[in-house]
C-alpha positions as CSV (number, residue, x, y, z in Angstrom):
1,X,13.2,-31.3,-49.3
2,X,15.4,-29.1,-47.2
3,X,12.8,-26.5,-47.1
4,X,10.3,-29.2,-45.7
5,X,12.9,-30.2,-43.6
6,X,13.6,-26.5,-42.3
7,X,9.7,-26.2,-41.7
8,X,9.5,-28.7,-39.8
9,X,12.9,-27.7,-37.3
10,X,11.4,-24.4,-36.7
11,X,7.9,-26.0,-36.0
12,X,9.3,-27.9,-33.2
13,X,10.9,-25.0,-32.0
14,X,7.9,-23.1,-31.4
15,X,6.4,-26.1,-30.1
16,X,9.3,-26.9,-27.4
17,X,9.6,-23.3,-26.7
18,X,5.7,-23.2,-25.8
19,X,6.4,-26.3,-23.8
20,X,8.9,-25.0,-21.5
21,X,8.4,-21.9,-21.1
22,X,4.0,-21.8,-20.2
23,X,5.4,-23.7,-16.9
24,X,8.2,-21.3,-16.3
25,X,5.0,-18.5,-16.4
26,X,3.2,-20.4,-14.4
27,X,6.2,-21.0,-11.8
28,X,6.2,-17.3,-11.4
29,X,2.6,-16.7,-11.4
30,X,2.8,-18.9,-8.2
31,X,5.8,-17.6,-6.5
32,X,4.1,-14.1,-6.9
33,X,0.9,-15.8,-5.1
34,X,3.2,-17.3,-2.6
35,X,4.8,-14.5,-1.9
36,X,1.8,-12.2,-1.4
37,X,0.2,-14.8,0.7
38,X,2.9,-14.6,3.0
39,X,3.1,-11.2,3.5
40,X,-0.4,-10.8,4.3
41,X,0.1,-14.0,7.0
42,X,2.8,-11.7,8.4
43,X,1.5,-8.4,8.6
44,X,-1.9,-10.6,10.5
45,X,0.4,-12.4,12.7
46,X,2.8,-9.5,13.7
47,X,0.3,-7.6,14.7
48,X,-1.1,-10.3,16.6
49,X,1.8,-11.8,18.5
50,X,4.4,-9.2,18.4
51,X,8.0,-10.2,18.4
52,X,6.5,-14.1,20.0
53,X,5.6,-14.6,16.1
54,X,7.2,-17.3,14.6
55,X,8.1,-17.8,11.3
56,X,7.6,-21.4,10.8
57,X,4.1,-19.9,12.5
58,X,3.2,-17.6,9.6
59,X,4.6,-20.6,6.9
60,X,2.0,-22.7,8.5
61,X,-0.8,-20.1,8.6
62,X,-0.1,-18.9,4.8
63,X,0.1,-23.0,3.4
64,X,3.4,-22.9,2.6
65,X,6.8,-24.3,3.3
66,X,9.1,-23.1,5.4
67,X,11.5,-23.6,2.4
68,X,9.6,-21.3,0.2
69,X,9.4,-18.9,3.0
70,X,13.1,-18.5,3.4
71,X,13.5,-18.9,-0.8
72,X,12.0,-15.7,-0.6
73,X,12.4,-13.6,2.3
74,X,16.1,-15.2,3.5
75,X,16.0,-13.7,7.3
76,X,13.2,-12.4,9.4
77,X,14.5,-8.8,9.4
78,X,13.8,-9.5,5.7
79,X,10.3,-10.5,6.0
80,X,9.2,-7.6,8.7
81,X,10.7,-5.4,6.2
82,X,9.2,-6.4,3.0
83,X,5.8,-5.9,4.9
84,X,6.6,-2.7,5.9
85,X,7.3,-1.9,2.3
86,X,4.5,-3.5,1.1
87,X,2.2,-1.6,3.0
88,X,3.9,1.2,2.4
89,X,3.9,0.5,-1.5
90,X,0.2,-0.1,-1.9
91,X,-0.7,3.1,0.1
92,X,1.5,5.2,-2.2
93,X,-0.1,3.8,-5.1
94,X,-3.5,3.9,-4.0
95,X,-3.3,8.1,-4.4
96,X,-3.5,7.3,-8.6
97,X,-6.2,4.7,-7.9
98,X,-8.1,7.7,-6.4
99,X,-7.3,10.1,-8.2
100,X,-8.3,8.8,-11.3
101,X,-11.8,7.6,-9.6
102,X,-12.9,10.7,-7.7
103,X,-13.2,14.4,-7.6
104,X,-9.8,16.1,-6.0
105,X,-10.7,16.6,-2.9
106,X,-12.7,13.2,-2.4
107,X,-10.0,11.9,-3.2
108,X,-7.5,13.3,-0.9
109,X,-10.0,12.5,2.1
110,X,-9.8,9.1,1.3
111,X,-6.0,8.3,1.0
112,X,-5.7,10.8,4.8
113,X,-8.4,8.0,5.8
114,X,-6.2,5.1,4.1
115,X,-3.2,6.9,5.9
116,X,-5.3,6.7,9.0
117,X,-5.4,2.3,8.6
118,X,-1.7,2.2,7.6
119,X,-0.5,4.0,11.0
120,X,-2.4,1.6,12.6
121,X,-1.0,-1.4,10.8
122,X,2.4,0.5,11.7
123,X,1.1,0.6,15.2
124,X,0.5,-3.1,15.4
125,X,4.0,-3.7,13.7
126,X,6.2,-1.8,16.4
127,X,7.4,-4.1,18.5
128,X,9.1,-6.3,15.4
129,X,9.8,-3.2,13.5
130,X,11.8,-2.0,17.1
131,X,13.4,-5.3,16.5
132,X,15.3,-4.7,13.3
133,X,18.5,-5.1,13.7
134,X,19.6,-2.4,11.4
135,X,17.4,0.0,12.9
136,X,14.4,1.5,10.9
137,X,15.7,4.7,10.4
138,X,16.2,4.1,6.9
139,X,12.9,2.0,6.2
140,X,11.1,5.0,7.6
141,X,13.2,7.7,6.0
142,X,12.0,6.2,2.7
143,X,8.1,5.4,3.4
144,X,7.8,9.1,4.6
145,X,9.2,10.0,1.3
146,X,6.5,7.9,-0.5
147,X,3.9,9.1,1.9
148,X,5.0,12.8,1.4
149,X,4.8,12.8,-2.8
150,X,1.7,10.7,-2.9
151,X,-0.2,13.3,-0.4
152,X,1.6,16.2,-2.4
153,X,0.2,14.9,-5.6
154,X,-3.5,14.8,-4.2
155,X,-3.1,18.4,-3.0
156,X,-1.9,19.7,-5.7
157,X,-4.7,18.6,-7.8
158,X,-7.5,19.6,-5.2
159,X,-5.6,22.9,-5.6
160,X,-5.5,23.3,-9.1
161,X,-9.5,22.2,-9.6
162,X,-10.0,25.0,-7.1
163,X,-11.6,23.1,-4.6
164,X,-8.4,23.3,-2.2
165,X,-7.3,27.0,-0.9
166,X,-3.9,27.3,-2.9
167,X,-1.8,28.0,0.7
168,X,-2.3,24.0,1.6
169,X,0.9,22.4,2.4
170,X,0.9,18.4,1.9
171,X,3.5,18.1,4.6
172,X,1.6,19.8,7.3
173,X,-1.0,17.8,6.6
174,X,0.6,14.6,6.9
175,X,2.0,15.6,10.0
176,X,-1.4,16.9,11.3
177,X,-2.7,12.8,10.5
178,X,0.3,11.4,12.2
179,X,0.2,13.1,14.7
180,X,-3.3,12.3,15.6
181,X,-3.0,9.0,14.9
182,X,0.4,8.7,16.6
183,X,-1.6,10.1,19.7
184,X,-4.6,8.6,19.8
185,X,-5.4,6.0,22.6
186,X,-8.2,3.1,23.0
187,X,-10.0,1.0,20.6
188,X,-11.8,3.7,19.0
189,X,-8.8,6.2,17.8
190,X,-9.0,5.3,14.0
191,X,-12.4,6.2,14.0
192,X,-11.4,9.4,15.6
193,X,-8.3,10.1,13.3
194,X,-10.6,9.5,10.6
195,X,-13.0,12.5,11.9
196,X,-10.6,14.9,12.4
197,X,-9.6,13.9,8.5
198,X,-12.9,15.1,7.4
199,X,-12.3,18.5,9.8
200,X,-9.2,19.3,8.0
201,X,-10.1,18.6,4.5
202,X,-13.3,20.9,5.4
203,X,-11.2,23.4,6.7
204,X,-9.2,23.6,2.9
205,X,-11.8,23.6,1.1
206,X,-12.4,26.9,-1.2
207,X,-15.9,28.8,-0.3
208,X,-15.4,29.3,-4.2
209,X,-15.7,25.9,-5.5
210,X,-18.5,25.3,-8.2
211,X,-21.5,24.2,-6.9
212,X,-21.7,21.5,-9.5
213,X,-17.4,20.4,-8.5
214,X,-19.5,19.9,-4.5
215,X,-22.3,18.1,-6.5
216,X,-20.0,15.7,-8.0
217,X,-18.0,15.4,-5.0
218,X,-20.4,14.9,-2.5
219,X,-21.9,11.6,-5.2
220,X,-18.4,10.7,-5.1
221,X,-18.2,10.4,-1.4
222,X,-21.3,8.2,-0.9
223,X,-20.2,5.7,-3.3
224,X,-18.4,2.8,-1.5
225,X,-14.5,2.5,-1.8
């Protein structure tokens, strides 16, 4: 009897557990949602209406509350710089996405051309990034960090394949891309950056790489992203 009775206590356990705690997942599951919903918004609308942006504005456009804007992003400095991050964060990570999809130096051309979009998401962002009160010296210090081991990572694997001349540096290219991108003027300068991309991955690549390595590549590059 007080072995039924001991069955039956841990039973409802499970079962309350399994009550309470499949909304709690849930909860989070839609925060997450929430959240990434309004940092899209943001990024859309900062690049849109500069430092006239609102953020009941970007609540209204992502189908939220202003409540659950704040509950997650307390000040506005706090929201420009989570999207910052954010960009930041999925460009970084998009050099293992790549890597693990495409020949070396396929993939290296198409994070320089993701690099390309993300300078001119930064671009659009200026004006409320300028507006930080803390300054973005340390927002930047920290993205050029990311941006400086994820491009170091892609060139050292072209190098090691041997499709990549072994005397590449990952931080002159970087700068090479930011600086065209940084320089670049009129509606038409990504697709500019993005062709001097393909003129410097040309110019490291090895005269020595297999024929069969270019063969791959070259199937690689006419597959869409």
């Amino acid at each position: 009897m007080l072995y039924g009775g001991t069955l039956r206590f841990a039973s409802r356990g499970v079962d309350d557990f399994v009550m309470t705690d499949a909304p709690a997942r849930k909860t989070r599951a839609d925060a997450e949602r929430n959240r990434e919903r309004l940092l899209a918004t943001a990024k859309a609308t900062f690049a849109k209406r500069g430092t006239g942006a609102s953020l009941e504005e970007i609540a209204r456009e992502a189908e939220v509350g202003i409540g659950t804007l704040y509950r997650h992003f307390p000040t506005r400095d706090a929201l420009v710089a989570a999207v910052y991050r954010n960009e930041t964060e999925q460009l970084a990570g998009a050099a293992k996405t790549l890597s693990a999809a495409h020949a070396p130096l396929v993939a290296l051309e198409r994070w320089m051309n993701l690099f390309v979009d993300y300078m001119a998401t930064k671009r659009g962002l200026h004006a409320v990034l300028d507006s930080l009160a803390g300054g973005t010296s340390a927002l930047y210090a920290d993205s050029a960090e990311q941006m400086t081991s994820a491009l170091r990572m892609l060139v050292d694997r072209a190098v090691a394949s041997g499709e990549a001349k072994v005397d590449v540096d990952a931080l002159d290219l970087l700068r090479a891309v930011a600086g065209v991108s940084q320089g670049g003027a009129g509606d038409d300068w990504v697709v500019n950056a993005k062709k001097v991309v393909g003129i410097l991955v040309s110019g490291i690549r090895t005269r020595t790489a297999s024929t069969p390595a270019r063969k791959r590549a070259a199937r690689s590059a006419r597959r869409p992203s």
